[in-house]
KETIGU-182732 format. One record per residue (C-alpha): residue number from 0; x, y, z. Coordinates in steps of 0.5 Angstrom, whole numbers, always signed. Example, Ala and Ser with C-alpha at 12.3 -4.5 7.8 and 13.67 -1.06 7.14 Angstrom:
# KETIGU-182732
NODE    i     px     py     pz
NODE    0    +25     -9    +16
NODE    1    +27     -2    +14
//
This chain:
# KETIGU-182732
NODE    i     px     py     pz
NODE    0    +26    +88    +39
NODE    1    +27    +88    +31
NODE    2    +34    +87    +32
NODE    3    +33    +81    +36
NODE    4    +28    +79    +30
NODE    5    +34    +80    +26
NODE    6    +39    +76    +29
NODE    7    +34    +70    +30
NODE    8    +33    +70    +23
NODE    9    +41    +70    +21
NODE   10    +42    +65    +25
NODE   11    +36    +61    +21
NODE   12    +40    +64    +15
NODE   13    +46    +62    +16
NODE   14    +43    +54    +18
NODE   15    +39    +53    +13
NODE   16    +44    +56     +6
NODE   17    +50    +53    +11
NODE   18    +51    +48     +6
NODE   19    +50    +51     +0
NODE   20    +55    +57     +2
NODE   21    +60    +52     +6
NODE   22    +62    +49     -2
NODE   23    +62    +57     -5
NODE   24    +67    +59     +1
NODE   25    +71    +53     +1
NODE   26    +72    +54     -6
NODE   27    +74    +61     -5
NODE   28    +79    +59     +0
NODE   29    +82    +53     -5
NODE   30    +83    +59    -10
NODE   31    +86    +64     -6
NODE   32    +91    +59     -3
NODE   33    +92    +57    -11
NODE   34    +93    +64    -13
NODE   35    +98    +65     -7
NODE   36   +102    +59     -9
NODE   37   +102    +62    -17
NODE   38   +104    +68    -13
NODE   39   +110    +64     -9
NODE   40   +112    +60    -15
NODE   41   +112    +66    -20
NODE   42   +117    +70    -15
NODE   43   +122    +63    -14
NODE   44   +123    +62    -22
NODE   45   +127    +69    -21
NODE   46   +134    +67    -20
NODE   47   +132    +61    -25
NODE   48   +131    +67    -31
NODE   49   +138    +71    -28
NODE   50   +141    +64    -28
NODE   51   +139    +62    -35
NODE   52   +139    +71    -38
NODE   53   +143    +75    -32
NODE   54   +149    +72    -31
NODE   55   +152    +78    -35
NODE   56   +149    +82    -30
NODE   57   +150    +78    -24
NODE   58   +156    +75    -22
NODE   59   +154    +67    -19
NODE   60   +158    +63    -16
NODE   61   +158    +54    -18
NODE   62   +155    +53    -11
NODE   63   +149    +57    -12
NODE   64   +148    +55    -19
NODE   65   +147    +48    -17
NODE   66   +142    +49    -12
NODE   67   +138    +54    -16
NODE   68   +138    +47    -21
NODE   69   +136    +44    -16
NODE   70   +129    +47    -13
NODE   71   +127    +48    -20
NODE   72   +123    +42    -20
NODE   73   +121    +44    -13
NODE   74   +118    +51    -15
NODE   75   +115    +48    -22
NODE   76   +111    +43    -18
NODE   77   +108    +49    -12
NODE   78   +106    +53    -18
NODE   79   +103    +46    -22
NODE   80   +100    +46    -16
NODE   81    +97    +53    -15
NODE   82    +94    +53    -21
NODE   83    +91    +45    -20
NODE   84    +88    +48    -14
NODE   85    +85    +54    -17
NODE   86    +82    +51    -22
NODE   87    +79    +46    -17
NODE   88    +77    +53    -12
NODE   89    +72    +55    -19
NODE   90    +69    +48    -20
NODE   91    +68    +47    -13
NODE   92    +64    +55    -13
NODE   93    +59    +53    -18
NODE   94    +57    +45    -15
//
């Protein structure tokens, strides 16, 4: 019988403080998919820092090159926004 009181009492729990969880898990999620983002972008910019520091140790070829100059704008913009989304996940925690 205790268990059952425990599972109705959750459950009233979960209703009444759902909306004032529901911002904290939002935010939470905001966050963790920001850091994932930043995770990404900081990965991406590696052949940018072989390419701008490596080329004595590795060997790229023009066709490389040009593609790597291209996607810099595309990887600077998914870190941009990791961190926007970061920030977004910590204020949305505090509301």
């Amino acid at each position: 019988m205790d268990k059952f009181w425990f599972v109705i009492s959750m459950v009233g729990v979960v209703l009444m403080g759902g909306s004032a969880m529901r911002y904290f898990y939002l935010g939470a999620f905001l966050q963790i998919v920001g850091g994932i983002l930043i995770l990404l972008g900081v990965w991406s910019i590696r052949p940018f820092l072989i390419l701008r520091y490596g080329k004595q140790f590795y060997e790229v070829d023009e066709k490389h090159e040009t593609s790597i100059r291209r996607l810099l704008p595309k990887v600077f913009r998914l870190a941009l926004i990791g961190v926007l989304l970061f920030i977004v996940g910590g204020i949305v925690k505090v509301v």
